[in-house]
SEZA-640681 format. One line per 4 residues: number of its first residue (from 1); their letters; for each residue x, y, z of N, C-alpha, C. Coordinates in nm, 2 decimals. Example, Ala and Ser with C-alpha at 12.3 -4.5 7.8 and 13.67 -1.06 7.14 Angstrom:
<pts>
1) as) 1.32/-0.57/0.78/1.23/-0.45/0.78/1.32/-0.33/0.78  1.28/-0.22/0.71/1.37/-0.11/0.71/1.29/0.00/0.79
</pts>
This chain:
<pts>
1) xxxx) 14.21/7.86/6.78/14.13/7.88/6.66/14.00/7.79/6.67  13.85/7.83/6.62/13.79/7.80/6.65/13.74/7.67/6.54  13.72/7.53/6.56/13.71/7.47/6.41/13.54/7.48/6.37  13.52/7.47/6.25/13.45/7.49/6.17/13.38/7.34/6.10
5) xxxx) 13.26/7.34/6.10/13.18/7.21/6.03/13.12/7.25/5.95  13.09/7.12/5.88/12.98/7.14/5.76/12.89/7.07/5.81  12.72/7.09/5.80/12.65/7.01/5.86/12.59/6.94/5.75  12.59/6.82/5.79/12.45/6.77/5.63/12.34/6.61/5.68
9) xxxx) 12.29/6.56/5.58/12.17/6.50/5.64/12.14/6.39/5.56  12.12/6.30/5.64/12.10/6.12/5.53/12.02/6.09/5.64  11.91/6.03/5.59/11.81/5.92/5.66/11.76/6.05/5.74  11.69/6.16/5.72/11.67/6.28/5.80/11.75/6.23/5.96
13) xxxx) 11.88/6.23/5.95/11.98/6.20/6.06/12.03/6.38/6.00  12.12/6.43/6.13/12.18/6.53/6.08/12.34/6.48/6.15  12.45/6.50/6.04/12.57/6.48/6.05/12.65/6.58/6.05  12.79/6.58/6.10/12.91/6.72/6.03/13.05/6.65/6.04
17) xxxx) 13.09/6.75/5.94/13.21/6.70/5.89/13.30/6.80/5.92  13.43/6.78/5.95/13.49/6.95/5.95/13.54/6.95/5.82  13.54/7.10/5.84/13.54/7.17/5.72/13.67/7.20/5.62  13.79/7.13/5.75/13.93/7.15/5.69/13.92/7.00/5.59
21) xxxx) 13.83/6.92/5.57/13.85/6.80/5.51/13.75/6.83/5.39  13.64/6.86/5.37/13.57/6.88/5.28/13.67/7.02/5.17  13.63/6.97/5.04/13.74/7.01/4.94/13.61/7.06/4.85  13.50/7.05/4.84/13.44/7.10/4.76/13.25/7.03/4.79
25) xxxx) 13.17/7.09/4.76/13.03/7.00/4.75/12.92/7.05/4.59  12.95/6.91/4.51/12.87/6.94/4.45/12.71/6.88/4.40  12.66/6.90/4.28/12.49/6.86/4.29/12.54/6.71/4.20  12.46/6.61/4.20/12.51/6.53/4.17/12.56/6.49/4.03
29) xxxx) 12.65/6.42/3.97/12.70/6.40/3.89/12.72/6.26/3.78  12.71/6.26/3.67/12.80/6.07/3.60/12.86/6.03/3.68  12.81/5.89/3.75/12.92/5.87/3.83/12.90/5.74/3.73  13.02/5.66/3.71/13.06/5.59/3.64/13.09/5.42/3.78
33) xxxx) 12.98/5.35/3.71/13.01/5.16/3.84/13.15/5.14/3.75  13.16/5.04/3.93/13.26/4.98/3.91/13.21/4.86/3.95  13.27/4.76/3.83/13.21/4.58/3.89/13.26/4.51/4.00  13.20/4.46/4.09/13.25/4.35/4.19/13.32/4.45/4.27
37) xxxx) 13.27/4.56/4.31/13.34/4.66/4.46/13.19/4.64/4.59  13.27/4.67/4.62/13.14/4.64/4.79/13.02/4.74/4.76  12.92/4.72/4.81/12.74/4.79/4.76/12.77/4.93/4.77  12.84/4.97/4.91/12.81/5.11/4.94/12.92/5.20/4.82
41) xxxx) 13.01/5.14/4.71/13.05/5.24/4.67/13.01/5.20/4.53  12.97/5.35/4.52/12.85/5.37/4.41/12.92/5.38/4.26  13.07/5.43/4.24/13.12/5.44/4.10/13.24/5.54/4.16  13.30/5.57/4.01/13.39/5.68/4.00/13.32/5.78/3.95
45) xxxx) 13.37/5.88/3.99/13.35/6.01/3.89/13.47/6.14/3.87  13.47/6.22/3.75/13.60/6.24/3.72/13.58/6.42/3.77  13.64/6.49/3.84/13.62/6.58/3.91/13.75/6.70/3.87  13.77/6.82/3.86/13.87/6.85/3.83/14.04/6.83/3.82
49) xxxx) 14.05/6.76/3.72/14.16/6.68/3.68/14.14/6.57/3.78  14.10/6.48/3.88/14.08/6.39/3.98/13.99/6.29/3.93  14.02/6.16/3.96/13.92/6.04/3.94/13.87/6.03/4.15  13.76/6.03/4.14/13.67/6.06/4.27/13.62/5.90/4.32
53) xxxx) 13.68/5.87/4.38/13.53/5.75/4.43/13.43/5.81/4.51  13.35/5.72/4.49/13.19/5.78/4.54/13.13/5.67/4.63  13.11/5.72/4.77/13.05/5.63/4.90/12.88/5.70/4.88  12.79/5.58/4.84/12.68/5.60/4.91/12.65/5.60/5.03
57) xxxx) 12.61/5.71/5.13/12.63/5.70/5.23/12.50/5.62/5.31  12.38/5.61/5.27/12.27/5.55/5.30/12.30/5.39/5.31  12.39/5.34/5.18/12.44/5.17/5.20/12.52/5.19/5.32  12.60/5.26/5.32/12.73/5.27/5.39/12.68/5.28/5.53
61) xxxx) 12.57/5.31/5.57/12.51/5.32/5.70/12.43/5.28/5.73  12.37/5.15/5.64/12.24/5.05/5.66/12.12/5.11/5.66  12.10/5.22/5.59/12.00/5.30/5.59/11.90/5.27/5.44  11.76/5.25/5.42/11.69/5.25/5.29/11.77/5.33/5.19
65) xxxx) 11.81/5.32/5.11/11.81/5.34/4.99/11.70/5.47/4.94  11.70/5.58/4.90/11.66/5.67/4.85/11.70/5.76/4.69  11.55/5.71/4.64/11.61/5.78/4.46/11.66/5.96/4.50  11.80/5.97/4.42/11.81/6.11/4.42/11.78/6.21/4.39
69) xxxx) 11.73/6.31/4.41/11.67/6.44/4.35/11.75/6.55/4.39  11.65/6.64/4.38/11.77/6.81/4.35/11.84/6.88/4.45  11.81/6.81/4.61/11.88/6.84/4.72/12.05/6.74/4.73  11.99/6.61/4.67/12.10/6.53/4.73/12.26/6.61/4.66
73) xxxx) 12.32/6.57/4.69/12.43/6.63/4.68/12.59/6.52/4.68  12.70/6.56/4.67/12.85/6.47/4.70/12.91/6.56/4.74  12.98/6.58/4.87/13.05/6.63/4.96/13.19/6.55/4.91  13.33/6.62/4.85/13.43/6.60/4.82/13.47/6.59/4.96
77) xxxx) 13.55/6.48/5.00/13.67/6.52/5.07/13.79/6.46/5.05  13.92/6.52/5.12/14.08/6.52/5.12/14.13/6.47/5.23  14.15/6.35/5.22/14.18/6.28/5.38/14.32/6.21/5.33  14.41/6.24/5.38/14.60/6.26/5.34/14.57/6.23/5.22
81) xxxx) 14.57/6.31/5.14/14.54/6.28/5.01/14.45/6.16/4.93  14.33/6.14/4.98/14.26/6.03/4.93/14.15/6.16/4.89  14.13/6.13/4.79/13.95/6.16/4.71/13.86/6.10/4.72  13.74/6.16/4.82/13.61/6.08/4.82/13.52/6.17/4.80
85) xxxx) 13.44/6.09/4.75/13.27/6.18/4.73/13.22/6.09/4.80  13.13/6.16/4.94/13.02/6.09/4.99/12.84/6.15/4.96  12.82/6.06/4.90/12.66/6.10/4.86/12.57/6.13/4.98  12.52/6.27/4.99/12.40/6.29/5.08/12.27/6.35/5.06
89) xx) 12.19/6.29/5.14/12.07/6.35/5.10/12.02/6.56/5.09  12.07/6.58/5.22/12.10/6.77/5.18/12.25/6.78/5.25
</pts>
């Protein structure tokens, strides 16, 4: 069987994910801080019946910091059962 990716893009880098891990991608959302957690994670957010943490991926990769607009996005994913939203730019 042939596997399948999702392609996406931070710091006009282009990345992929496969696609059997990604659980859903949506436009961005409330994400709710959490105090005194490491820079790159940005908050919770609450997702179909799920509380989500959320990885900025730009901290998370030493990359500038960019305000978000109407491409950026949060790529869900399901890694043995862990919920993450990682923030990307498309």
């Amino acid at each position: 069987m042939m596997k399948q990716y999702l392609l996406f893009e931070v710091a006009e880098n282009k990345y992929a994910i496969e696609t059997t891990c990604v659980a859903k991608i949506v436009s961005m959302k409330s994400i709710i801080g959490i105090p005194n957690t490491p820079q790159d994670v940005k908050g919770l957010m609450y997702l179909g019946g799920r509380i989500i943490v959320v990885i900025d991926t730009r901290v998370r990769w030493h990359y500038d910091p960019k305000k978000e607009d109407l491409k950026t996005s949060i790529i869900i994913t399901n890694f043995n059962e862990e919920w993450i939203g990682w923030i990307v730019d498309t």
